[in-house]
N, C-alpha and C positions, 0 to 999 in steps of 0.2 A: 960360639960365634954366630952373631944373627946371620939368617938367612937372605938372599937378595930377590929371590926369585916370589914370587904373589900366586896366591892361590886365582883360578879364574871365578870368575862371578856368575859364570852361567848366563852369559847373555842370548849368547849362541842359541843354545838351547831354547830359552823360553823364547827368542825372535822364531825360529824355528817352528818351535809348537803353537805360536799365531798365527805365522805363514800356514803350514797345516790345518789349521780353522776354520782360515780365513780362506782359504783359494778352493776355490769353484773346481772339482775334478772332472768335468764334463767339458770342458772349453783351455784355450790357452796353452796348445803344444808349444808357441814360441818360448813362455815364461819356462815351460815346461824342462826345455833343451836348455834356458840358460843357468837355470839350479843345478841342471847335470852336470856344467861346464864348471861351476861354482865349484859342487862336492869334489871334481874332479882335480881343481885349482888348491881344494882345502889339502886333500889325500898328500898332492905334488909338496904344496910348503911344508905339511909335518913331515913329509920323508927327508928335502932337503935338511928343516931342521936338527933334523935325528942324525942327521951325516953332517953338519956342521959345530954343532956345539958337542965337540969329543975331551974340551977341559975341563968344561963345568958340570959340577955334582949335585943335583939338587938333593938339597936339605929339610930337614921338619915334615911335618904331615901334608900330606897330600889330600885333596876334596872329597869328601865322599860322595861316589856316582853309587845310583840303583840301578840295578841291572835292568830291570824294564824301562826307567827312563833313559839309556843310557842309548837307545834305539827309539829313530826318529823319522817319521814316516809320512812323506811326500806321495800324496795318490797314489798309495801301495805300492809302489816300484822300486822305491828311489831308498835305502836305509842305509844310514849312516851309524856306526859303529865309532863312540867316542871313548867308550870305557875304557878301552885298551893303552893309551894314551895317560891315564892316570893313575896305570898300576905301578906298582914299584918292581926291586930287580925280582923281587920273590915273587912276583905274579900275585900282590894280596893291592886289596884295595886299601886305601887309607881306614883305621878304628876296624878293621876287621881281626877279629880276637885269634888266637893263633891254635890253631889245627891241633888237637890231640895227638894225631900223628901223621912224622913227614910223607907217610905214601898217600894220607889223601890229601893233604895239600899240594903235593908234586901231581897227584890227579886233576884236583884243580885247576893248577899253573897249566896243563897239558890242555887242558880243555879251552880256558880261556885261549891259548896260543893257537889251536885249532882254530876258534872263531873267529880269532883276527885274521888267522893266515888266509881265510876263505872269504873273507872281509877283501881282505887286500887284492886276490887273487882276483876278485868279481868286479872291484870298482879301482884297479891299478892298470894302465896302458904296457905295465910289462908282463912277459910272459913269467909263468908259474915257474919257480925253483927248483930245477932238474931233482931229480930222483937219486938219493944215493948209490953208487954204485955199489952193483949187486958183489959177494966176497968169489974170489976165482972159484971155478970148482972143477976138480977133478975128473978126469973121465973115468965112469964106469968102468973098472978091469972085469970084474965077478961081483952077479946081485949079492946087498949084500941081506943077513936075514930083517926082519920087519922091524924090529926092537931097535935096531941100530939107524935104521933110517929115519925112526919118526925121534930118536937122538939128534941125529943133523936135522930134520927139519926146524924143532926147538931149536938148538945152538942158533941158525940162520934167520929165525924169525925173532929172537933174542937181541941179535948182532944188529941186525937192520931195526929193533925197536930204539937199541941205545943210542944209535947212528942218528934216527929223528930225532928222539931227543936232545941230544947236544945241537944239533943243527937248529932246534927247536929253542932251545936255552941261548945258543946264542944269538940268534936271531933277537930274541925279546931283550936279551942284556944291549945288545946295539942300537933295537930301538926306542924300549922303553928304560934304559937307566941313567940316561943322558939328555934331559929335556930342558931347555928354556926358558922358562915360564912367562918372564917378561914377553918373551917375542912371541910364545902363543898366545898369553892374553894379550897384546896386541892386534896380531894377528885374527883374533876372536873377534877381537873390537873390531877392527874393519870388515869382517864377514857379518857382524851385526849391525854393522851401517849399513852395507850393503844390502843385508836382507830387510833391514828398516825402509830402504829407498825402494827394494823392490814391493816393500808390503804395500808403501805410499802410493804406489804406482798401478798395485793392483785394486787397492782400495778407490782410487781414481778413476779407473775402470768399472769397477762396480760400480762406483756413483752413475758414471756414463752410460752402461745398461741399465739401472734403475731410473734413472732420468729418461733414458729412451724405451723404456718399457712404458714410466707413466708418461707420456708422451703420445705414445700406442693407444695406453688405454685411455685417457682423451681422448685424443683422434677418434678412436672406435665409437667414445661415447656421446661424441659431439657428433659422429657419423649417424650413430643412432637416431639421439635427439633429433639432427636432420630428415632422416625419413620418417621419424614423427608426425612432426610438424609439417615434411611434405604432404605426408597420406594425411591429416585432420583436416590441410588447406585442399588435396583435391577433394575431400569429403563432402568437406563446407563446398567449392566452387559445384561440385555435381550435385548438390541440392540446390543450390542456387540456380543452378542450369536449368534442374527441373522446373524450378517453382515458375520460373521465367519463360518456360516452355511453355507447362499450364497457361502461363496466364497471357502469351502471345497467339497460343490456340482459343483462350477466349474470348480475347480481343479480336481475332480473324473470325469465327463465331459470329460475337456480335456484328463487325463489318458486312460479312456476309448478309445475315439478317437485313441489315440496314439496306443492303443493295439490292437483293428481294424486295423486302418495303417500297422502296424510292421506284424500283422498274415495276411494282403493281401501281405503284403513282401513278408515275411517268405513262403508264398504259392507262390509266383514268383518264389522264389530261388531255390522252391523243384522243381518245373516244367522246371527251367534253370539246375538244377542237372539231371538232369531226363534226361531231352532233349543232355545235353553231355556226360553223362553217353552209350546213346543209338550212340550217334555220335562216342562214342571212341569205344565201341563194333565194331562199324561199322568200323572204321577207324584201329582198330588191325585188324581184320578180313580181312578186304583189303591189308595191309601192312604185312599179314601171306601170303596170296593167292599172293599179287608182290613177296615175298622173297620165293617160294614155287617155283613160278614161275620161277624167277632170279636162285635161285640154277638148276631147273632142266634146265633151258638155260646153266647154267654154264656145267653142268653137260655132256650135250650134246656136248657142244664146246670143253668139255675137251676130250672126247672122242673121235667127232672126228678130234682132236687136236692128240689124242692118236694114232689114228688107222692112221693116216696122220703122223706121226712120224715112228710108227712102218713098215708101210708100205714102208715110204722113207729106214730105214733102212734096213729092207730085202732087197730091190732093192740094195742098195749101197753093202750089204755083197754080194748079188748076184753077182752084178758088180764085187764087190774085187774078191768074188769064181772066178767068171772067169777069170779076171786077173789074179789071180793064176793059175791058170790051164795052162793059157798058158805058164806064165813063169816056170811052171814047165817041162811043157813042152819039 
């Protein structure tokens, strides 16, 4: 009769072992807590399915898991144990050949069931599976000799081994002989969506501190380039400043120069003023003293110019008087 139930495909797993990768162990305690909440979520749906489906028998081969891949490791903390889940009622994995003999496969099954139960006990919200109770024991009437006591201690450590074991045996028949498969690989699938959506998300994130990393480094490098180009331009500006300096001290230099020159002029001119100033003094005073002079020559000439006139003419009226005289006569 064919089977109904589907082997899973491992999705799980290999989203897992990307996420693992892929996620940054240094940052991100929020994602951190929600994978807890996740494994936490996975743990809860296989236990319910394990206590749900008490009709159905799975059939045919089951997947073969490796034991090292079968542990799956979240920033060292976080391991999830899937192996357990795809053992059969005998505690064998699918294609594993069959034991030479049943004590060490029943050692096997004991161990595997060990790792689950410590499995369970670490990443389960219930408390640990009380302890079988220990067998009554008798009160000491009279020691009894050595031989006989370390008798009862075997018998009692015997009783209490057979005691986990059954407790152990059925445990595994309740929860691994009665699996689902549909509804965990279902279930799988949506845990691999889910962890696809978180991988998108954290890959998104990465983008966003890689974009704001180079971002940074731009910034920094265009910070750089800036003071660059600052210090070449004050460089340039304070040679400039000098060159301009030089050359308004040589310009002040020559000005200077030029103002010496002009005020040994300037004191030329006043000693060439000076000196004509004293030359025209000199030269009116002389041309007052000739025209002083010249008039009273003139002065004189006129006079006796005058008196040499007036003289001639007295004679002459003298003369006429006489003349008259006589022709009056």
């Amino acid at each position: 009769m064919p089977s109904n139930h589907r082997k899973p495909d491992g999705s799980l797993d290999r989203a897992l072992e990307r996420a693992r990768r892929v996620r940054d162990p240094s940052r991100d305690q929020q994602t951190q807590r929600g994978v807890q909440a996740m494994v936490q979520g996975v743990l809860s749906s296989k236990k319910k399915g394990a206590n749900k489906t008490t009709s159905k028998k799975s059939k045919g081969k089951l997947p073969d898991t490796d034991s090292e891949s079968s542990f799956i490791d979240l920033k060292g903390d976080i391991k999830i144990r899937m192996s357990p889940f795809l053992v059969d009622k005998d505690g064998k994995y699918p294609g594993e050949p069959p034991s030479p003999s049943d004590e060490a496969s029943r050692e096997r099954k004991l161990q595997r069931q060990r790792r689950y139960e410590a499995l369970r006990r670490e990443f389960s919200a219930e408390d640990p599976p009380p302890a079988p109770p220990s067998p009554p024991q008798s009160p000491p009437s009279e020691p009894l000799p050595r031989n006989t006591l370390k008798q009862q201690q075997q018998q009692q450590q015997q009783h209490k081994n057979k005691q986990q074991k059954q407790q152990m045996e059925s445990s595994s028949d309740s929860l691994y002989g009665e699996l689902d498969w549909d509804a965990e690989e279902a279930e799988l699938n949506k845990q691999a969506e889910a962890t696809k959506r978180e991988m998108a998300k954290l890959q998104r994130k990465r983008n966003m501190l890689r974009f704001a990393k180079q971002q940074e480094q731009l910034k920094k490098s265009f910070t750089e380039q800036l003071q660059v180009a600052k210090q070449q331009t004050e460089r340039e500006l304070q040679s400039r400043i000098s060159a301009m300096r030089v050359e308004r001290k040589e310009r002040v230099g020559k000005v200077e120069s030029f103002k010496v020159e002009l005020k040994e002029r300037i004191d030329a001119l006043c000693r060439c003023y000076e000196e004509v100033s004293v030359r025209g003094v000199a030269l009116a005073t002389s041309f007052k003293e000739a025209e002083d002079k010249l008039i009273a020559e003139a002065k004189n000439a006129v006079e006796i110019e005058k008196e040499a006139l007036e003289s001639h003419l007295r004679h002459h009226l003298v003369n006429l008087a006489d003349k008259l005289k006589i022709d009056g006569v």
